[in-house]
PDB file of N, CA, C and O in Angstrom, chain B, residues numbered from 101:
ATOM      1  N   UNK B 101      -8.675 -14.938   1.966  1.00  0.00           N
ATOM      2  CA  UNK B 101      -7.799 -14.062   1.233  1.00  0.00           C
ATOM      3  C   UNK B 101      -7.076 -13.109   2.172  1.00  0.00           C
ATOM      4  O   UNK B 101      -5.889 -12.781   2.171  1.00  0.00           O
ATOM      5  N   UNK B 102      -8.090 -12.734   2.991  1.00  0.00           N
ATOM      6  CA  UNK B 102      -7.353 -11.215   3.981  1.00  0.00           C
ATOM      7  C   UNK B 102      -5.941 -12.377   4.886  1.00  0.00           C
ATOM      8  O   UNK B 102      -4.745 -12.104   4.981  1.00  0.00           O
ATOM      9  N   UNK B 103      -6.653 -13.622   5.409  1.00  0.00           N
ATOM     10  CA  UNK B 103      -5.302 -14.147   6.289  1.00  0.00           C
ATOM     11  C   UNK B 103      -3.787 -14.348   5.382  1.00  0.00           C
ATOM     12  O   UNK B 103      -2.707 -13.942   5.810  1.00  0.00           O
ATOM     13  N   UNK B 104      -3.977 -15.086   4.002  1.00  0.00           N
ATOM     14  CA  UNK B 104      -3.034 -15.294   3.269  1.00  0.00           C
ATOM     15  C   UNK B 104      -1.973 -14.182   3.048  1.00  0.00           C
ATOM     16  O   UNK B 104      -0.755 -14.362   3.028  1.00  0.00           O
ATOM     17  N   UNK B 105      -2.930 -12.459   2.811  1.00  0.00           N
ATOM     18  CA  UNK B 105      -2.612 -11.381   2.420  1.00  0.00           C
ATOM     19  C   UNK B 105      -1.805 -11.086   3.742  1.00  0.00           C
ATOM     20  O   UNK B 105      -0.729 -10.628   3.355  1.00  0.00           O
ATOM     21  N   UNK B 106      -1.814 -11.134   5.143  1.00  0.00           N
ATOM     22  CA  UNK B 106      -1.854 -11.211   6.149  1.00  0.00           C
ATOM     23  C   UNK B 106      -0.077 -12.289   6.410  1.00  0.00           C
ATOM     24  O   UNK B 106       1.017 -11.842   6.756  1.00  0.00           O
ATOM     25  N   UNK B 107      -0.396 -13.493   6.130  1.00  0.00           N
ATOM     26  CA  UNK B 107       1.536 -13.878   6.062  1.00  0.00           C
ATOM     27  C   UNK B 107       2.193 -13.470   5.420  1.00  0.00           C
ATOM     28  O   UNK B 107       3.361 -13.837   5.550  1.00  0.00           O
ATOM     29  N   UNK B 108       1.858 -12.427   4.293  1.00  0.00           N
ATOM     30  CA  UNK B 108       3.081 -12.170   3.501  1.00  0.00           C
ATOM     31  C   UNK B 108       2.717 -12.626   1.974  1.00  0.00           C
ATOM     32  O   UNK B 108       3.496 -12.499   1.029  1.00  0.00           O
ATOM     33  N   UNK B 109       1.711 -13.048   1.913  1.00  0.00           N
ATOM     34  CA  UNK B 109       1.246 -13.720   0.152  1.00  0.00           C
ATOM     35  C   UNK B 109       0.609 -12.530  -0.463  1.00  0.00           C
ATOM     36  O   UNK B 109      -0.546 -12.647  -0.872  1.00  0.00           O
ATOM     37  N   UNK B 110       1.124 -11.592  -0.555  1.00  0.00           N
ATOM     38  CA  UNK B 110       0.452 -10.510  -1.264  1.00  0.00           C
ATOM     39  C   UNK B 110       0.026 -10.749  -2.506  1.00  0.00           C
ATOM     40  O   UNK B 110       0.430 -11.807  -2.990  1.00  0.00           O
ATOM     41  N   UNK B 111      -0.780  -9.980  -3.273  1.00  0.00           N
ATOM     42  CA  UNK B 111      -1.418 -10.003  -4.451  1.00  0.00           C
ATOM     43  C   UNK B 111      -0.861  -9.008  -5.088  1.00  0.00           C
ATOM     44  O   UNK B 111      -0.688  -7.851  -4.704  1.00  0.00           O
ATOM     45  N   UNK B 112      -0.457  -9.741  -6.541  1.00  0.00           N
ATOM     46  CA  UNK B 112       0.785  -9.242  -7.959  1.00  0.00           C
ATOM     47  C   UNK B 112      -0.482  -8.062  -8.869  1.00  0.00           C
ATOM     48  O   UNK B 112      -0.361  -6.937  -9.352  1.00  0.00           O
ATOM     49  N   UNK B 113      -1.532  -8.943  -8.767  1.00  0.00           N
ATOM     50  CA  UNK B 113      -2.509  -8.046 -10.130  1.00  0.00           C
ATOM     51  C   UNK B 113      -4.036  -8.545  -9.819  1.00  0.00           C
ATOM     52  O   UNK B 113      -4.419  -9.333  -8.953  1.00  0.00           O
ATOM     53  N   UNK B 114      -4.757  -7.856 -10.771  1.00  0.00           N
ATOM     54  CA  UNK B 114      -6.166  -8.968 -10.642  1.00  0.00           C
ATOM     55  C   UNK B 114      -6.476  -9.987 -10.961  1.00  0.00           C
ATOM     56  O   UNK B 114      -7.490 -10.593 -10.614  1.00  0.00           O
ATOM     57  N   UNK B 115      -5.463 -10.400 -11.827  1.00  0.00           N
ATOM     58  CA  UNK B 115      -5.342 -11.817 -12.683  1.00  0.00           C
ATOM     59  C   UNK B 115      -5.180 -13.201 -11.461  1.00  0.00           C
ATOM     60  O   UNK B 115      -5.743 -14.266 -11.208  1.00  0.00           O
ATOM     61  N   UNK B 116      -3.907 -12.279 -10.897  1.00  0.00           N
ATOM     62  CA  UNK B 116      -3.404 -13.001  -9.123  1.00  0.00           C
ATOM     63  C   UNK B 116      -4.338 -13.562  -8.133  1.00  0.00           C
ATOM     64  O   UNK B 116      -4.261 -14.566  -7.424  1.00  0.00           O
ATOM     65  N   UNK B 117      -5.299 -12.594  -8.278  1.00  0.00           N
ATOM     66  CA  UNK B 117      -6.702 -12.531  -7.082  1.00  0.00           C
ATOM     67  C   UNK B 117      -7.383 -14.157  -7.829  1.00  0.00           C
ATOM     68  O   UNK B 117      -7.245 -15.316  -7.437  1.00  0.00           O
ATOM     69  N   UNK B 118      -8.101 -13.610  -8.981  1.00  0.00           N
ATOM     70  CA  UNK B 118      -8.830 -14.745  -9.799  1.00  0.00           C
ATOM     71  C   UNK B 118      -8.320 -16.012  -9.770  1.00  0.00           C
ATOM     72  O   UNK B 118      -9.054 -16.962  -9.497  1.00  0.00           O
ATOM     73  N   UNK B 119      -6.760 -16.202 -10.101  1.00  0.00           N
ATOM     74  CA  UNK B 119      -6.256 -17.269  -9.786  1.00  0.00           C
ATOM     75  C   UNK B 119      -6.415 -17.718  -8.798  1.00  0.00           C
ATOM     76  O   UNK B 119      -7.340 -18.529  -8.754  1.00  0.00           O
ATOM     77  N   UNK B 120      -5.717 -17.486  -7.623  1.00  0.00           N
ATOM     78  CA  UNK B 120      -6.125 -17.509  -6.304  1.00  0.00           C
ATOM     79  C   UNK B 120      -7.627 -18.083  -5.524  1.00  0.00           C
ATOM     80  O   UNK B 120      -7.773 -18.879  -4.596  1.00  0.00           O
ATOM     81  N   UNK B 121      -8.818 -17.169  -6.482  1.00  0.00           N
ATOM     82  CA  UNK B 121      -9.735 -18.004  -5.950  1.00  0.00           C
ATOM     83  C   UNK B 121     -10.811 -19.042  -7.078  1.00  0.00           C
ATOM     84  O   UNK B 121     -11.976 -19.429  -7.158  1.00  0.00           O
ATOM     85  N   UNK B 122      -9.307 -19.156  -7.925  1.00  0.00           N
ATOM     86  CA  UNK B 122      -9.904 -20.539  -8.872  1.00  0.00           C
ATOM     87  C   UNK B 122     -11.048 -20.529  -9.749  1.00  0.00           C
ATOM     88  O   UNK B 122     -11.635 -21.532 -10.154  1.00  0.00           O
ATOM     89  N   UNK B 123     -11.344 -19.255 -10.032  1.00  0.00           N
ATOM     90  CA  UNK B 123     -12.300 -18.421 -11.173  1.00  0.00           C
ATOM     91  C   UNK B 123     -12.215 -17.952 -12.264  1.00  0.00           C
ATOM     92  O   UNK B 123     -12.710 -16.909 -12.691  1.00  0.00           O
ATOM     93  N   UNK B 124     -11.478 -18.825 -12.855  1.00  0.00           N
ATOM     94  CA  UNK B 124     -10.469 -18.032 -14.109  1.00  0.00           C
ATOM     95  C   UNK B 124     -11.613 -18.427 -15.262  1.00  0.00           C
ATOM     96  O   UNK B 124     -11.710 -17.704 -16.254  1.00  0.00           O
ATOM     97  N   UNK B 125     -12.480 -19.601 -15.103  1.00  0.00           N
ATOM     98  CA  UNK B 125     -13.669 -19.360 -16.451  1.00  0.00           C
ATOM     99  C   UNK B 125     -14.498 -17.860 -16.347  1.00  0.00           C
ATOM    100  O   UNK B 125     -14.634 -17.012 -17.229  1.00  0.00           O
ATOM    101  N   UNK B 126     -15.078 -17.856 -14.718  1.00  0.00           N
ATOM    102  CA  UNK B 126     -15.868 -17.040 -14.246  1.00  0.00           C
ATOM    103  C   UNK B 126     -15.827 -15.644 -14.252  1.00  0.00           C
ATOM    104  O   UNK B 126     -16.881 -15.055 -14.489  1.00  0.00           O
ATOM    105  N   UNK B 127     -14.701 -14.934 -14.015  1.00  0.00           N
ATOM    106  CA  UNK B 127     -14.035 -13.778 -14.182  1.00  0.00           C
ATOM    107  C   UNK B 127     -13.511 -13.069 -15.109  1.00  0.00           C
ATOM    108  O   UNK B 127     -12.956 -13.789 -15.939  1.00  0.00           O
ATOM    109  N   UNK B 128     -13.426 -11.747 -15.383  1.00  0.00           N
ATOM    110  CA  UNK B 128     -12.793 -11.485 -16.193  1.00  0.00           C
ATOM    111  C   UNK B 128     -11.775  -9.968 -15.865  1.00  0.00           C
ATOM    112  O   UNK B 128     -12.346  -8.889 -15.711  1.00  0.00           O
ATOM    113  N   UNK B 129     -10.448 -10.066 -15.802  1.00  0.00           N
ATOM    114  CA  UNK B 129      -9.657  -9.040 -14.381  1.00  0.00           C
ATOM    115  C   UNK B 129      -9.890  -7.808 -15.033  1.00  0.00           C
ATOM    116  O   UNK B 129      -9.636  -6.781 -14.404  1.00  0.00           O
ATOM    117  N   UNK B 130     -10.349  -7.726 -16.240  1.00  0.00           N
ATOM    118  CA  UNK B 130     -10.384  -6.325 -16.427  1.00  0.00           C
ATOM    119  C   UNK B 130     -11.938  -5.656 -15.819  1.00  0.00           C
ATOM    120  O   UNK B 130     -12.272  -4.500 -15.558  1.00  0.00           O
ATOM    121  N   UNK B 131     -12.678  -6.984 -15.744  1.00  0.00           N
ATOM    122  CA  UNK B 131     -14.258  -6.358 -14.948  1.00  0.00           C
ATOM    123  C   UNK B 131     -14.017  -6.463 -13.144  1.00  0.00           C
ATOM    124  O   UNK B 131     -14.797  -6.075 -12.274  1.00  0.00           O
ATOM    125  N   UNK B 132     -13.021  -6.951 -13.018  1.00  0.00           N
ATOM    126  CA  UNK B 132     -12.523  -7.360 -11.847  1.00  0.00           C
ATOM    127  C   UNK B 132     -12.285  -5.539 -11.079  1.00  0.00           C
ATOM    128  O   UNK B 132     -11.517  -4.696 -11.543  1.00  0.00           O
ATOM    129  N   UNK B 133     -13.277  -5.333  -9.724  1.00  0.00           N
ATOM    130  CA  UNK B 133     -13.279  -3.539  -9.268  1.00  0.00           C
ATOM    131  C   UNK B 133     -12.659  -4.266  -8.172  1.00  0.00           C
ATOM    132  O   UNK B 133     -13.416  -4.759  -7.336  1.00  0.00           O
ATOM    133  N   UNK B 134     -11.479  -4.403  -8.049  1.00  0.00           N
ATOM    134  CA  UNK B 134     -10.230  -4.470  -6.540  1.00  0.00           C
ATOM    135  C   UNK B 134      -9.117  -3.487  -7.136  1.00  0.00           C
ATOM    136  O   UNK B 134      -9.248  -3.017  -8.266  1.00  0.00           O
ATOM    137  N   UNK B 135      -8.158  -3.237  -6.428  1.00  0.00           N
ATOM    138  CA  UNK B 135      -7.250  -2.891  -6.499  1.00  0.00           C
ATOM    139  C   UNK B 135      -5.912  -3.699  -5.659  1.00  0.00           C
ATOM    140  O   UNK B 135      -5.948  -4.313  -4.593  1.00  0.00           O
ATOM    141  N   UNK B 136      -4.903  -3.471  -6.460  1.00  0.00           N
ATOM    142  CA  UNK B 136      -3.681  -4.246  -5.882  1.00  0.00           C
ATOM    143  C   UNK B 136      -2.701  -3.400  -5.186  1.00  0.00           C
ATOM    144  O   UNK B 136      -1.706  -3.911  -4.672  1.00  0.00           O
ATOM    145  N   UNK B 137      -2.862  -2.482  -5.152  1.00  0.00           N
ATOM    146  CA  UNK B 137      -1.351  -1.414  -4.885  1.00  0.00           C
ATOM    147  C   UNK B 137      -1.577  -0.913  -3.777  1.00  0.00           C
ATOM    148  O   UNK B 137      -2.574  -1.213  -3.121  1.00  0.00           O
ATOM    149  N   UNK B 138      -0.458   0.150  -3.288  1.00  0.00           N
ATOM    150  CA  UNK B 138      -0.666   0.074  -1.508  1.00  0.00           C
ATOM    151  C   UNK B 138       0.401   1.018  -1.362  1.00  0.00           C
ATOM    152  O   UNK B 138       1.382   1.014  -2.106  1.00  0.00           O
ATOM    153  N   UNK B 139       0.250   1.752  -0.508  1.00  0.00           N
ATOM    154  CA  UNK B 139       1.266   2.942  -0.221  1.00  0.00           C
ATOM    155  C   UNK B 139       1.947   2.516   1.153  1.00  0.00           C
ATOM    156  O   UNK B 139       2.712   3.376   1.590  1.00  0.00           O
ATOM    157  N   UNK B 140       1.830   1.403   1.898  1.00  0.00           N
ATOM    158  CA  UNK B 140       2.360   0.957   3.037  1.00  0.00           C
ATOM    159  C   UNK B 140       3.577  -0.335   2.963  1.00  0.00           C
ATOM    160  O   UNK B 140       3.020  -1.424   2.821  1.00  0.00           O
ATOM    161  N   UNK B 141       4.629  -0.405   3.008  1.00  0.00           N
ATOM    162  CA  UNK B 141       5.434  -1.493   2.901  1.00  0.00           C
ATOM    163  C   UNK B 141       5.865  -2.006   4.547  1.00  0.00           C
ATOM    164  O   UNK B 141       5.655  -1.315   5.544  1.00  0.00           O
ATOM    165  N   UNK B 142       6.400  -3.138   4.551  1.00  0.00           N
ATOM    166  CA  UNK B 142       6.856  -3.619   6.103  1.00  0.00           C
ATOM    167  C   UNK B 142       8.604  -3.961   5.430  1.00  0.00           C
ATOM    168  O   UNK B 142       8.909  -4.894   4.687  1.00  0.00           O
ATOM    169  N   UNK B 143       9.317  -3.128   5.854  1.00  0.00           N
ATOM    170  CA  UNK B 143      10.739  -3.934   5.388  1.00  0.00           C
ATOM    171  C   UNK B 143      11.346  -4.523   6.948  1.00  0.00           C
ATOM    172  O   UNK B 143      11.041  -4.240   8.107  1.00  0.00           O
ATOM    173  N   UNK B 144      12.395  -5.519   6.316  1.00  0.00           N
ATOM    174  CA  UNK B 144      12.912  -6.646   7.128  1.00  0.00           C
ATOM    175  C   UNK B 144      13.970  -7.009   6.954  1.00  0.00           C
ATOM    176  O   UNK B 144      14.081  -7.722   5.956  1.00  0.00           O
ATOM    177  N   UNK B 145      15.401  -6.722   7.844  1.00  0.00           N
ATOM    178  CA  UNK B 145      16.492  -6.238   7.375  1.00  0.00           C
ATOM    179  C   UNK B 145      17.379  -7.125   8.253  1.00  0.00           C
ATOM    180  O   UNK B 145      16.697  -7.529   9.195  1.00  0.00           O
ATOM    181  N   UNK B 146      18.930  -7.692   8.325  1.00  0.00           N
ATOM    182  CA  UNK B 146      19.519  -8.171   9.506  1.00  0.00           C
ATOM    183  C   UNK B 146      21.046  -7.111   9.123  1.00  0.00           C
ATOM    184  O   UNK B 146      21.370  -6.642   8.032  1.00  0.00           O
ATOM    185  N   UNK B 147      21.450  -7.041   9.889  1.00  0.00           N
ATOM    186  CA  UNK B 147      22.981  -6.560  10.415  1.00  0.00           C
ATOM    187  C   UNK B 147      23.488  -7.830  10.908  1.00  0.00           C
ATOM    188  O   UNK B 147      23.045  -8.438  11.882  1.00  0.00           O
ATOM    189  N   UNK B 148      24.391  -8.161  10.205  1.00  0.00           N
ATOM    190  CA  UNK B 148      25.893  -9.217  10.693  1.00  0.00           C
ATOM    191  C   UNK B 148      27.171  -8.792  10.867  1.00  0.00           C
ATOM    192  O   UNK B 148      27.806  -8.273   9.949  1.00  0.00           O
ATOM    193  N   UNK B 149      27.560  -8.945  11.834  1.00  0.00           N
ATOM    194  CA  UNK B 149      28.570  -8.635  12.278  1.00  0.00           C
ATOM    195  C   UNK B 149      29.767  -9.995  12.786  1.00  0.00           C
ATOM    196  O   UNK B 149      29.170 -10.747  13.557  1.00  0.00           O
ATOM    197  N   UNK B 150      30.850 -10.339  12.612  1.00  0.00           N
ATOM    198  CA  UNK B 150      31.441 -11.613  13.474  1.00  0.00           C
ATOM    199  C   UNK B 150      31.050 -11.923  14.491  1.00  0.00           C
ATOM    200  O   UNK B 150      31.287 -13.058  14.903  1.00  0.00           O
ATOM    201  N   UNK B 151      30.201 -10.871  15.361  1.00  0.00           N
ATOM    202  CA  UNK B 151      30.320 -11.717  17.067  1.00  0.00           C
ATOM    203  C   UNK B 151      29.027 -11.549  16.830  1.00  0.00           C
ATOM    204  O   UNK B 151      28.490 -12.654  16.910  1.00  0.00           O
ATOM    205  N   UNK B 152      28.071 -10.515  16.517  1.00  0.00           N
ATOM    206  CA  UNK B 152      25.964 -10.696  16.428  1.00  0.00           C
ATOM    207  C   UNK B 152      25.573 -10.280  15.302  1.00  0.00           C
ATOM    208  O   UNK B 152      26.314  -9.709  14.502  1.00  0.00           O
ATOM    209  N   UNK B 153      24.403 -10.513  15.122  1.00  0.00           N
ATOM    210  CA  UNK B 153      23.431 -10.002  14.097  1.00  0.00           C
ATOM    211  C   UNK B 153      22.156  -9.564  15.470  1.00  0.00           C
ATOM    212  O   UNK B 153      21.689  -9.867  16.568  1.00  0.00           O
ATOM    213  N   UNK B 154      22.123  -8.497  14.151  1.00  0.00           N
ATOM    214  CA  UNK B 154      20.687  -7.658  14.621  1.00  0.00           C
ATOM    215  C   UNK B 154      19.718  -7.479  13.574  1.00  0.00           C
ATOM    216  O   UNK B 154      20.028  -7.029  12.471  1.00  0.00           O
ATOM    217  N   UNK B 155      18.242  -7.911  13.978  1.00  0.00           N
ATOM    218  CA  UNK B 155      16.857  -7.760  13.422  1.00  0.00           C
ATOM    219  C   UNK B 155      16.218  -6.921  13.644  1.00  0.00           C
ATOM    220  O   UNK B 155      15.728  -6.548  14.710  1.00  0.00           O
ATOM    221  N   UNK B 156      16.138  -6.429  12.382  1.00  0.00           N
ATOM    222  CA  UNK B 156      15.124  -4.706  12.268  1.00  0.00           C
ATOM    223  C   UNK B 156      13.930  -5.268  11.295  1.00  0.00           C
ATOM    224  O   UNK B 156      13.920  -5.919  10.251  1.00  0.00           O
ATOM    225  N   UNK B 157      12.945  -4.707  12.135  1.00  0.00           N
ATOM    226  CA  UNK B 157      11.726  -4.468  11.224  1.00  0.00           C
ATOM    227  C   UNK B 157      11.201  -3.477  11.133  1.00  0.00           C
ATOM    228  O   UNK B 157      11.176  -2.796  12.158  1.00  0.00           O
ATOM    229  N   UNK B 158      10.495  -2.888   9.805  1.00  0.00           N
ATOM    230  CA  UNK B 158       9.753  -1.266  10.004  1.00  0.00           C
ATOM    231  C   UNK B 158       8.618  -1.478   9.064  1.00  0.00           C
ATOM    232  O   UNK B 158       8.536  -2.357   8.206  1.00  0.00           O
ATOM    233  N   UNK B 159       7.532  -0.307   9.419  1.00  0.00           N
ATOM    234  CA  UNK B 159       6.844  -0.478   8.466  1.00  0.00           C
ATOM    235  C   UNK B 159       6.475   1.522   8.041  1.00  0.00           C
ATOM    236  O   UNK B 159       6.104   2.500   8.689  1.00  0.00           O
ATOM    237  N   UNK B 160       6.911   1.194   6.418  1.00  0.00           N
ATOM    238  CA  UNK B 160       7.105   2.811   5.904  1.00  0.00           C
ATOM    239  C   UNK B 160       5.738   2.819   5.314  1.00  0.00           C
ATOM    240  O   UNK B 160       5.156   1.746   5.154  1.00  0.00           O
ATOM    241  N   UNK B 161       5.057   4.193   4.906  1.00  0.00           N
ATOM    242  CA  UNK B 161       4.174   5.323   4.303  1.00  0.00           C
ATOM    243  C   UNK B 161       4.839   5.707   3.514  1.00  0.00           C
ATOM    244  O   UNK B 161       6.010   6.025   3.721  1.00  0.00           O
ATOM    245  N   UNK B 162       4.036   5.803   1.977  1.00  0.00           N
ATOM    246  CA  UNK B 162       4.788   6.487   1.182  1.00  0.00           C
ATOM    247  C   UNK B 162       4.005   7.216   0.451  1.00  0.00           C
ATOM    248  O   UNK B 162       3.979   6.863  -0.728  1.00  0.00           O
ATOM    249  N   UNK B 163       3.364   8.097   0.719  1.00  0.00           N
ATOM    250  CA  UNK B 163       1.847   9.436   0.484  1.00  0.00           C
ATOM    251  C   UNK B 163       2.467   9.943  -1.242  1.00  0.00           C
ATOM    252  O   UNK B 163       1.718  10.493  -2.049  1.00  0.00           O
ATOM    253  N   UNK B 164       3.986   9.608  -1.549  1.00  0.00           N
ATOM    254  CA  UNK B 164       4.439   9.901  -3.196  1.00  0.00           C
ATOM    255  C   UNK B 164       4.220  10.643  -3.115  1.00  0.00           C
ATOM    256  O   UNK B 164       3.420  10.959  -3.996  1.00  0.00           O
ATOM    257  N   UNK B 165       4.620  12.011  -1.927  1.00  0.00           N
ATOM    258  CA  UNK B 165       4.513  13.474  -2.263  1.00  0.00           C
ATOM    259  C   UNK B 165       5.726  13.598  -1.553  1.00  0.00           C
ATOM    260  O   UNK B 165       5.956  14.787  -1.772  1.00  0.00           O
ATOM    261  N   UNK B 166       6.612  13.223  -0.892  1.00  0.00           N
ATOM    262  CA  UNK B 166       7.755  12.962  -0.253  1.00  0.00           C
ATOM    263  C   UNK B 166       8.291  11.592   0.358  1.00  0.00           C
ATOM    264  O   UNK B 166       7.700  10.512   0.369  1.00  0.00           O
ATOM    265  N   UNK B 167       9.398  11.857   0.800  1.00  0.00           N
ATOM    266  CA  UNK B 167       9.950  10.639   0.857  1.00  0.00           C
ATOM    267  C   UNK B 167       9.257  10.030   1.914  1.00  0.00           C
ATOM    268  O   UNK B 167       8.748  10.673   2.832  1.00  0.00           O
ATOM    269  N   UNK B 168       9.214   8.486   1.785  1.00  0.00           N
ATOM    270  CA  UNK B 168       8.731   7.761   2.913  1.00  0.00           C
ATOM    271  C   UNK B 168       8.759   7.938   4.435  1.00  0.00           C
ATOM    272  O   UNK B 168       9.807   8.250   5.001  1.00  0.00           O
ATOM    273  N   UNK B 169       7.500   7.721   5.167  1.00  0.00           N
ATOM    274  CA  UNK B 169       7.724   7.873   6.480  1.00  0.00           C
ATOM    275  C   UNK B 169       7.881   6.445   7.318  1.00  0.00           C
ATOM    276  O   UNK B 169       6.981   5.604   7.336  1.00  0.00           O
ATOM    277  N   UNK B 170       9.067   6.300   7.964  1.00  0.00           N
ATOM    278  CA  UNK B 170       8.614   5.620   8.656  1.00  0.00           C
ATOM    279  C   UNK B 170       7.856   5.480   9.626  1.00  0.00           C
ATOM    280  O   UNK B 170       7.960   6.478  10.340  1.00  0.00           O
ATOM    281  N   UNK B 171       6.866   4.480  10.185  1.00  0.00           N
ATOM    282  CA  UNK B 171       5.676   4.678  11.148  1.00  0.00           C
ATOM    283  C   UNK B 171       6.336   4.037  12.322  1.00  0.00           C
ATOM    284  O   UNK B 171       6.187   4.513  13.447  1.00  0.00           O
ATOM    285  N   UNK B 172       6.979   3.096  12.129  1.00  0.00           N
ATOM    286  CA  UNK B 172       6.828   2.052  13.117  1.00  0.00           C
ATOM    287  C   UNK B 172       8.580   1.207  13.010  1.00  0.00           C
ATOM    288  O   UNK B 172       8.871   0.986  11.834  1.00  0.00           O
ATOM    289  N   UNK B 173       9.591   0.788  13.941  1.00  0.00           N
ATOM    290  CA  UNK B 173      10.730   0.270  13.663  1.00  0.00           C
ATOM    291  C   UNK B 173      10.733  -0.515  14.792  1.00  0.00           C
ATOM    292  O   UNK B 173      10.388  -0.010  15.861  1.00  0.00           O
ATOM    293  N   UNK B 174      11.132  -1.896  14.715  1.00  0.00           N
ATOM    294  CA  UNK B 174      11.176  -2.871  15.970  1.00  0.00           C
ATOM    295  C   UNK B 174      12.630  -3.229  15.476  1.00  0.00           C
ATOM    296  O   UNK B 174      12.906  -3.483  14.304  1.00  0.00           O
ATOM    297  N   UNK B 175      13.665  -3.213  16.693  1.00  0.00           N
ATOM    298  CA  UNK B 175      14.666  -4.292  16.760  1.00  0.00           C
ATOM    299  C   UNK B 175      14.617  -5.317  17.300  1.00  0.00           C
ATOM    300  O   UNK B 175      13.669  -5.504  18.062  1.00  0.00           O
ATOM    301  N   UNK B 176      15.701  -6.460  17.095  1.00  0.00           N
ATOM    302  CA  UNK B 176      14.862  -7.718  17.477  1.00  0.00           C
ATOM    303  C   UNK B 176      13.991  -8.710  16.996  1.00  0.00           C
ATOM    304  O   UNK B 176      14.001  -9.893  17.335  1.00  0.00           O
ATOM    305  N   UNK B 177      12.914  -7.939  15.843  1.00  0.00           N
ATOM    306  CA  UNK B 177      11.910  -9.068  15.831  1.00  0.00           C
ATOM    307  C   UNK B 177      12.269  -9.911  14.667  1.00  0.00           C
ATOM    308  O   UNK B 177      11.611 -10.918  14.408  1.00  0.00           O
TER     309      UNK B 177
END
C-alpha cells in the first residue's frame, strides 16, 4: 500500500483502502480507524513557450491557518 501511495495512487476514502486490499466482505469503512486526508500536496506544473518548456515541481503545507507554504520547488524535474 505505502509503495502504490508512493507513485502517485493515492487513496479517495476508506471504502478506496478496502477495495484496494480486496476485503470488501471482511470490512466495514465505517469500522475502518485510517484516515485519508493530508495537509501536504506535491504540485507539477510545465511552462511552454515556442522555443522551451520548463518543469516545476513543489511540494506545499497547508497547516489551514494560512495560506500554503511552500517547502520544497525543483525546476527541471
Amino acid at each position: 500500500m505505502v509503495q502504490t501511495r508512493d507513485r502517485g495512487q493515492w487513496f479517495l476514502n476508506r471504502g478506496d483502502i478496502i477495495n484496494r486490499l480486496q476485503m470488501r466482505e471482511t470490512l466495514d469503512p465505517a469500522e475502518l480507524r485510517v484516515g485519508v486526508t493530508s495537509r501536504w500536496f506535491r504540485v507539477s506544473s510545465a511552462l511552454r513557450t515556442p522555443h522551451t518548456t520548463v518543469l516545476m515541481q513543489a511540494l506545499l503545507h497547508d497547516n489551514k491557518e494560512s495560506l500554503p507554504e511552500v517547502v520544497w520547488l525543483r525546476e527541471g524535474a
